[in-house]
C-alpha positions in Angstrom: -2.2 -12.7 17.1 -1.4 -13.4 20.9 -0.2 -10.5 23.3 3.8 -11.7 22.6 3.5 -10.8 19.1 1.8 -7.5 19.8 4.2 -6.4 21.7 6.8 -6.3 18.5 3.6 -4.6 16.4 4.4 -1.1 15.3 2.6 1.0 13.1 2.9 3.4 10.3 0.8 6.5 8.6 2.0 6.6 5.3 1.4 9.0 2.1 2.0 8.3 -1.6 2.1 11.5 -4.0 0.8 11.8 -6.8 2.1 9.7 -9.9 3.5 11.7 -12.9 1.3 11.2 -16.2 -0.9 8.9 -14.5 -4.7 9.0 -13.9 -3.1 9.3 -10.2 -1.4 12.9 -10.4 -2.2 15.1 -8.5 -3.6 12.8 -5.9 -2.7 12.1 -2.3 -2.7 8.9 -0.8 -2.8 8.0 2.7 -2.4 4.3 3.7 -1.1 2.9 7.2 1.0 -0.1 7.4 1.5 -2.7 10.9 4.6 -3.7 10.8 6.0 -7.6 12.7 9.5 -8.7 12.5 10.7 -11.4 10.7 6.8 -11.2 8.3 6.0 -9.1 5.8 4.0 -5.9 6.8 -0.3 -5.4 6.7 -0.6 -2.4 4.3 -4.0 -0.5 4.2 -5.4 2.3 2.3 -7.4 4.8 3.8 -7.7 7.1 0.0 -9.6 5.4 -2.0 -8.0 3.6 -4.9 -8.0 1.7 -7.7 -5.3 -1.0 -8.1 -4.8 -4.2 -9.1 -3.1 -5.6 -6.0 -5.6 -3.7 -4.2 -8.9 -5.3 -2.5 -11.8 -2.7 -3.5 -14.0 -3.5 -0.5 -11.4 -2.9 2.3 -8.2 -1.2 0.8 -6.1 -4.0 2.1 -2.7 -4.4 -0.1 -2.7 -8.0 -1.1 0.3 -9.8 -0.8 0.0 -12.5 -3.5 -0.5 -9.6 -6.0 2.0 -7.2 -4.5 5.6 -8.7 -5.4 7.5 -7.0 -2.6 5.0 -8.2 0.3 4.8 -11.5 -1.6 8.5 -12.2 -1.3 9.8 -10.4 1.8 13.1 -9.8 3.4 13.6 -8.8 6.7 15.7 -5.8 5.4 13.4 -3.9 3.5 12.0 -0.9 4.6 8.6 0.9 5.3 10.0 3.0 2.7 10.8 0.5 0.4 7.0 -0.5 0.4 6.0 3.0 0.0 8.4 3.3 -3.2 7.3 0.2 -4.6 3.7 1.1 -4.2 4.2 4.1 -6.1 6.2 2.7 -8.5 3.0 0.4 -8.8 0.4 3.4 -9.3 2.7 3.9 -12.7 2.7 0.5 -13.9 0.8 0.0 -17.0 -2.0 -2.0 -15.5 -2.2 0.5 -13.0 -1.8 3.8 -14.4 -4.8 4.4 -16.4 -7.5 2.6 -14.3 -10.5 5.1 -13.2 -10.1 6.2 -10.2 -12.9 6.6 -7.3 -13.5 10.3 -6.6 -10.9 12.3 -4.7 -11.6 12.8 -1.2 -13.4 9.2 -0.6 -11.6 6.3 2.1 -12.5 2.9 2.4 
């Protein structure tokens, strides 16, 4: 990244509630996303978490496992991502994966 594209940078704190009738609820989630015009945002968890689109060393959301990063458009939303992610959490290959205790970041 050069110093034109940071200048378009902007970033997010973001949190994720708790999941109903999931191994997640009950559970806050903080993450922050960098968002770039025109590309798909960097999302990042700071909670812990367990996920398949998820990398478990550094919390990064990974686009080719995350549809909605993986095939952006310009008009979604930092809340659309934060919807979808939830939405992920309750997915069944999400929703009953043990989770790292409560309380631990990356």
């Amino acid at each position: 990244m050069d110093d034109a594209d940071d200048i378009y940078m902007r970033s997010w704190m973001g949190t994720i509630i708790r999941p109903h009738n999931t191994v997640h609820e009950g559970r806050i989630y903080q993450l922050k996303l960098f968002y770039y015009p025109e590309k798909p945002p960097s999302v990042r968890f700071y909670s812990r978490i367990n996920m398949a689109c998820v990398n478990h060393v550094t919390g990064v959301v990974e686009a080719k496992k995350f549809g909605m990063l993986a095939h952006w458009q310009p008009e979604f939303t930092m809340e659309d991502v934060l919807t979808q992610l939830r939405k992920e959490m309750a997915a069944s290959q999400n929703r009953k994966l043990v989770q790292p205790p409560e309380g631990t970041h990356f």
